[in-house]
C-alpha positions as CSV (number, residue, x, y, z in Angstrom):
1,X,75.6,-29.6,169.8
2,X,77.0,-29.4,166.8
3,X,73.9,-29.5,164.7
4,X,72.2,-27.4,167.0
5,X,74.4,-24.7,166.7
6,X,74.0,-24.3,162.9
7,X,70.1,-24.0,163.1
8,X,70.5,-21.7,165.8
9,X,73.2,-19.7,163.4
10,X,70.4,-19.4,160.5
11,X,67.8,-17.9,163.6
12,X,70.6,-14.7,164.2
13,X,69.3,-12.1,161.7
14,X,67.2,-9.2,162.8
15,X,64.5,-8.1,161.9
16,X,66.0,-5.6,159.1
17,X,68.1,-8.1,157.6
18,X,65.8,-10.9,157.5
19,X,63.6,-7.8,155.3
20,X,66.9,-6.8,153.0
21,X,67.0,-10.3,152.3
22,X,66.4,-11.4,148.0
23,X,63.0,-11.7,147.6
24,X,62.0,-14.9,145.1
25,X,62.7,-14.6,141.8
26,X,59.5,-15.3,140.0
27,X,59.2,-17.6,137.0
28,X,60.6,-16.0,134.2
29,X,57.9,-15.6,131.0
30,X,61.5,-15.8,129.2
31,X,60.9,-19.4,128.3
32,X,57.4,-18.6,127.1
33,X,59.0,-16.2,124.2
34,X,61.5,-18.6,123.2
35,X,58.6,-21.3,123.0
36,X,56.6,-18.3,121.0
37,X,59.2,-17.7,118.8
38,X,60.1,-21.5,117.6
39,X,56.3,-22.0,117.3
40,X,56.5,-18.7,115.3
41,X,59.4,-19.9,113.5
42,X,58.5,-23.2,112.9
43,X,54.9,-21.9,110.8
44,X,57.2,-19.4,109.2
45,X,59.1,-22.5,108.0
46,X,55.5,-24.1,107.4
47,X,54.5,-21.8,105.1
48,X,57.8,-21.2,103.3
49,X,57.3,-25.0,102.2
50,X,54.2,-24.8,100.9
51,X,55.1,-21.5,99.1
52,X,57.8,-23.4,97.5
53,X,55.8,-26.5,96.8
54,X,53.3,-24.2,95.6
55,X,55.5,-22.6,93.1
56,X,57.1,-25.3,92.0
57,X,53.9,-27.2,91.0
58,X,53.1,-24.1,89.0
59,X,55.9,-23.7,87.4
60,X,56.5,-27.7,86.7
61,X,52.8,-27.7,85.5
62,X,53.5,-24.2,83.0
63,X,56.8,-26.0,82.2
64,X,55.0,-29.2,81.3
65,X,52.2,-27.3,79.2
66,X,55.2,-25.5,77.4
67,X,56.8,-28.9,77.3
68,X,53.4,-30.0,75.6
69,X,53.3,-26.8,73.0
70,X,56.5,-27.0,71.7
71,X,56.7,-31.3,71.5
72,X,53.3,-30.2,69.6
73,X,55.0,-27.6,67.9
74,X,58.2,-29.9,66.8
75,X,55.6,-32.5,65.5
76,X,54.4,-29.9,63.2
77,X,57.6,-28.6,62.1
78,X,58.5,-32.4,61.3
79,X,55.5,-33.3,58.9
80,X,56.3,-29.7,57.7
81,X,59.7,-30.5,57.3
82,X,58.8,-34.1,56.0
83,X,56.2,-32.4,53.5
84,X,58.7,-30.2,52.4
85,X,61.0,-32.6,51.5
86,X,58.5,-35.1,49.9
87,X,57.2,-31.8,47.9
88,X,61.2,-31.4,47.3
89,X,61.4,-34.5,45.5
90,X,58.5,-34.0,43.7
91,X,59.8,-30.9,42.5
92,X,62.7,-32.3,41.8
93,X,60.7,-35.1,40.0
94,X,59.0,-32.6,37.6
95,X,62.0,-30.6,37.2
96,X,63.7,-33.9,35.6
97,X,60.8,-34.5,33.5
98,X,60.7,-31.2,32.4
99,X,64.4,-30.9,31.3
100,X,63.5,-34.4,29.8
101,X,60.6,-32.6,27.9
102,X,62.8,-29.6,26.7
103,X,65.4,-31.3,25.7
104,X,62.7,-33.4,23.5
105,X,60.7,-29.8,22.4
106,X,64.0,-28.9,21.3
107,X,65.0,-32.0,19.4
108,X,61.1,-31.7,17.8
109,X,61.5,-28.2,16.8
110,X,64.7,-29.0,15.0
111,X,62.9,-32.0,13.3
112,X,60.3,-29.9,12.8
113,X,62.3,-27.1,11.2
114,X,64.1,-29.6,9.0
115,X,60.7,-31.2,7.7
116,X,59.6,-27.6,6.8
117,X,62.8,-27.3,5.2
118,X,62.5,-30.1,2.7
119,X,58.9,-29.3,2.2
120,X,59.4,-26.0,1.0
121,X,61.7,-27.7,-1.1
122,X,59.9,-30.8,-2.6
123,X,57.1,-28.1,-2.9
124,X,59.2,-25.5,-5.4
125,X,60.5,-28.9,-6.7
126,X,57.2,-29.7,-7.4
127,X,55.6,-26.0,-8.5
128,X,58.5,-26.3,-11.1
129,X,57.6,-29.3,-12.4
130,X,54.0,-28.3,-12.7
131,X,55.1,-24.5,-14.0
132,X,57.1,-26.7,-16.7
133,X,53.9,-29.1,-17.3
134,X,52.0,-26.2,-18.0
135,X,54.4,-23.9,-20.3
136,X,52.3,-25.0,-23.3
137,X,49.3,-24.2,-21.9
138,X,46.6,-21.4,-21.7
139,X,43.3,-20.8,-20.2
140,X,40.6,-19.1,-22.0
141,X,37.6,-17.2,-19.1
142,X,34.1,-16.6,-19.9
143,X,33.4,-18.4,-23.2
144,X,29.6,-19.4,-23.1
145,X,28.9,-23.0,-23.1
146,X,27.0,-24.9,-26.0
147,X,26.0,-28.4,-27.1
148,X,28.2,-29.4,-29.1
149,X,30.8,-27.4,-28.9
150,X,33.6,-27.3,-31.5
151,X,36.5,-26.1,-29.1
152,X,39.3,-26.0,-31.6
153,X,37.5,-24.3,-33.8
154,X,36.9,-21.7,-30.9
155,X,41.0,-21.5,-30.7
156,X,41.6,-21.1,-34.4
157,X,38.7,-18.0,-34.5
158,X,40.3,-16.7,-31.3
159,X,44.1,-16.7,-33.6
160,X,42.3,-15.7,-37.0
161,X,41.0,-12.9,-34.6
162,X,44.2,-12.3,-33.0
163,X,46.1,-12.3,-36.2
164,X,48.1,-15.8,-34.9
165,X,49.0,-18.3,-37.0
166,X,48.4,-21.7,-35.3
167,X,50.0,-24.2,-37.6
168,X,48.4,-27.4,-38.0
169,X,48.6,-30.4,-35.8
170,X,49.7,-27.4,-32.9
171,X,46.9,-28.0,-30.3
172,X,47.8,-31.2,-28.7
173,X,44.6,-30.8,-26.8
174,X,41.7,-28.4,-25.5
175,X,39.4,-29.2,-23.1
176,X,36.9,-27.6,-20.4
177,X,37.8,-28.1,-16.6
178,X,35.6,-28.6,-13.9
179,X,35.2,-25.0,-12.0
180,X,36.8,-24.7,-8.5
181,X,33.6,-22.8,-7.0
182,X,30.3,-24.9,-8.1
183,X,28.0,-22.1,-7.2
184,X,29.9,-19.7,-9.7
185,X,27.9,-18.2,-13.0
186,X,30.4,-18.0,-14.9
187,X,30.9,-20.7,-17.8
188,X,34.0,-23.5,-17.6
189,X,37.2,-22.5,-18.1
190,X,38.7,-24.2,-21.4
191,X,42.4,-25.5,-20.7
192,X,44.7,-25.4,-24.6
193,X,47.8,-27.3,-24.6
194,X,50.0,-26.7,-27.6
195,X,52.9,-28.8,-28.6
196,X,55.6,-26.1,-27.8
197,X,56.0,-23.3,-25.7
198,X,56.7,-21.1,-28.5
199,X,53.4,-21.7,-30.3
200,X,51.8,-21.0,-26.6
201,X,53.9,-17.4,-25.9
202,X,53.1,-16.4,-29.8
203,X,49.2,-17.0,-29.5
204,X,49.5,-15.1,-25.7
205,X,51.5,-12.3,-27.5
206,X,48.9,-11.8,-30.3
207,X,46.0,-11.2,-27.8
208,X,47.6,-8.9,-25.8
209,X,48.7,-6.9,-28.9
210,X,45.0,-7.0,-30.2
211,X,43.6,-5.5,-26.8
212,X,46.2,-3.3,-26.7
213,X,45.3,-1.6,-30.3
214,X,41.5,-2.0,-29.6
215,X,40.9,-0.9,-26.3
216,X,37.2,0.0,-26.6
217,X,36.9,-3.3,-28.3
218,X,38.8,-5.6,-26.6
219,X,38.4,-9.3,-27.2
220,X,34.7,-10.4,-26.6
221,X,32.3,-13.1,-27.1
222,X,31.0,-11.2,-30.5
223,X,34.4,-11.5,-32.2
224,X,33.6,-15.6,-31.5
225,X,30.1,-15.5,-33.1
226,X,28.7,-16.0,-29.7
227,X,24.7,-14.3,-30.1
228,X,23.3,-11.9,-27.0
229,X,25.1,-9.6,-25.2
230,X,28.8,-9.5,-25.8
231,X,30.8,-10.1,-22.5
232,X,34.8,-10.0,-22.4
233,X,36.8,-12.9,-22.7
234,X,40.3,-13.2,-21.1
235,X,43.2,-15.7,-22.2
236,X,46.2,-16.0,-19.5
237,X,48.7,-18.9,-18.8
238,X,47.2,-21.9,-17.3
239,X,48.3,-21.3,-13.7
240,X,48.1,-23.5,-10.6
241,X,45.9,-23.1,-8.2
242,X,48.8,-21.9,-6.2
243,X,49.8,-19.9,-8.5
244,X,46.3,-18.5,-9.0
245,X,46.1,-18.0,-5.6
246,X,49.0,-15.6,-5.3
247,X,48.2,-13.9,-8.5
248,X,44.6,-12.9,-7.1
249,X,46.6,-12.0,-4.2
250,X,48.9,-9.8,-5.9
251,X,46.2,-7.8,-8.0
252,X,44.5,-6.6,-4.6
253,X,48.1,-5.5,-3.5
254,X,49.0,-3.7,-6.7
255,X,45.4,-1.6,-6.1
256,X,46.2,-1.3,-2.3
257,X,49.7,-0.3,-2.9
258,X,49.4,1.6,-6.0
259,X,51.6,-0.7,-8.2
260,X,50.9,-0.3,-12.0
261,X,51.9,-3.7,-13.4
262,X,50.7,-7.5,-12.3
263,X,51.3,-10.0,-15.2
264,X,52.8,-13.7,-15.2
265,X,55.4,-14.6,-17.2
266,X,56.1,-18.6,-17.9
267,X,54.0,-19.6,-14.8
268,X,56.0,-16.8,-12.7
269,X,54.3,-13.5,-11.0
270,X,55.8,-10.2,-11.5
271,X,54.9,-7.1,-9.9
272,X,56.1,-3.3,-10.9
273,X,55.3,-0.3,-9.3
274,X,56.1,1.8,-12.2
275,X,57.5,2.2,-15.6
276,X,61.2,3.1,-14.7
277,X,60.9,0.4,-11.2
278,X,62.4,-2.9,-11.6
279,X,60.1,-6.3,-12.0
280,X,59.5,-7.8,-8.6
281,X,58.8,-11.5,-8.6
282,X,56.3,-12.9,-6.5
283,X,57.1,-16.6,-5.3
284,X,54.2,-16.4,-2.5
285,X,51.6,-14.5,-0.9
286,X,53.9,-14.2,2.2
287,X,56.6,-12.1,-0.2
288,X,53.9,-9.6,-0.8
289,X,54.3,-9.1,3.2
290,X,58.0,-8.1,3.0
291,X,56.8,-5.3,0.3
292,X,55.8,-1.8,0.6
């Protein structure tokens, strides 16, 4: 009965109520979205990663090529660097060397200077000694050449001429000298050597003096007996050819510079610009540079 009466209880509601009563709740699409939006979530997710992989293979592949340039890069700088400082020792090298070579320039040029030195000294030494071997000497210019030519005979006319007494036994010797230009026209030069100075400064003395008081007839080859035309002859001191040198040179400055007086003097060259001036002696052609 018991049983019975509690079907029976759920058979009581009317009509209206049984109506009123909650109708079935559908299925909810509620699970649906949350499926939809895990899905959603989970590609989301998806495509996050492959961004990020994505990314990070570029950037790992620009970091490697960077990576690559600038390992390339250091190599360079190192066989710069190791160039530079081979190239640095090099330098260094030279440098040595060169200091090495300086130091030797300098020692030459001091070696040099000295051995200029003492040859301008052994070379007056010697131009003295040769000035001194020639004070008895004098050289007669442009004396026509002969067969048999009787030279001190030539002499003893020149001092008869001259009004010079040359006493016997006073020419040592007299001689004709081989000419320094071959292709030259003009006769030998005859060297005299007397046995003093004196004898050679007296006879010089005597010509000058006879030019001097016959200036349109000035010592010549007619005075010698010489036949043709008569052509001038000049006696000086029997210079070197230094000495010759730097006389020539001397005459051409005296025109240039308007000096009035070139002579020699025992071997020496004087210059003098005029009367009242002082004598200027000329060692070299290099003093005639330091004149005006």
């Amino acid at each position: 009965p018991g049983a019975r009466t509690s079907v029976v209880r759920g058979q009581w509601m009317c009509a209206t109520c049984k109506n009123k009563s909650p109708c079935a709740v559908p299925e909810s699409n509620d699970t649906n979205i949350f499926k939809s939006t895990e899905e959603t979530a989970a590609t989301n997710s998806d495509w996050l990663s492959a961004i990020r992989r994505e990314v990070q293979e570029v950037f790992s592949r620009t970091i490697s090529v960077e990576l690559q340039k600038i390992r390339e890069e250091l190599s360079v700088f190192k066989n710069i660097t190791s160039s530079l400082e081979h190239l640095s020792g090099l330098i260094e090298t030279v440098k040595q060397e060169l200091d090495g070579v300086k130091k030797e320039n300098q020692s030459l040029i001091k070696e040099n200077s000295e051995l200029r030195e003492t040859l301008k000294n052994q070379t007056n030494t010697i131009n003295i000694l040769d000035r001194e071997s020639r004070a008895s000497n004098i050289e007669l210019h442009c004396i026509p050449e002969k067969r048999s030519e009787n030279l001190l005979k030539t002499v003893e006319q020149i001092g008869k001429i001259t009004n010079v007494n040359i006493p016997e036994g006073s020419v040592v010797k007299c001689t004709r000298v081989a000419k320094i230009n071959k292709n030259s026209l003009r006769p030998r030069s005859i060297i005299v050597k007397f046995n003093s100075p004196l004898i050679r400064d007296t006879f010089l003395a005597g010509v000058i003096n006879f030019n001097k008081l016959n200036k349109k007839d000035r010592l010549n080859t007619s005075h010698l007996g010489v036949p043709g035309e008569k052509r001038p002859v000049f006696i000086s001191e029997h210079l070197s050819s230094t000495a010759k040198d730097t006389y020539a040179a001397a005459r051409i400055f005296a025109k240039q510079k308007q000096y009035r007086f070139v002579w020699t003097r025992n071997g020496k060259i004087f210059l003098r610009k005029t009367e009242s001036s002082d004598a200027i002696v000329v060692k070299s052609k290099d003093d005639l540079l330091t004149l005006t």
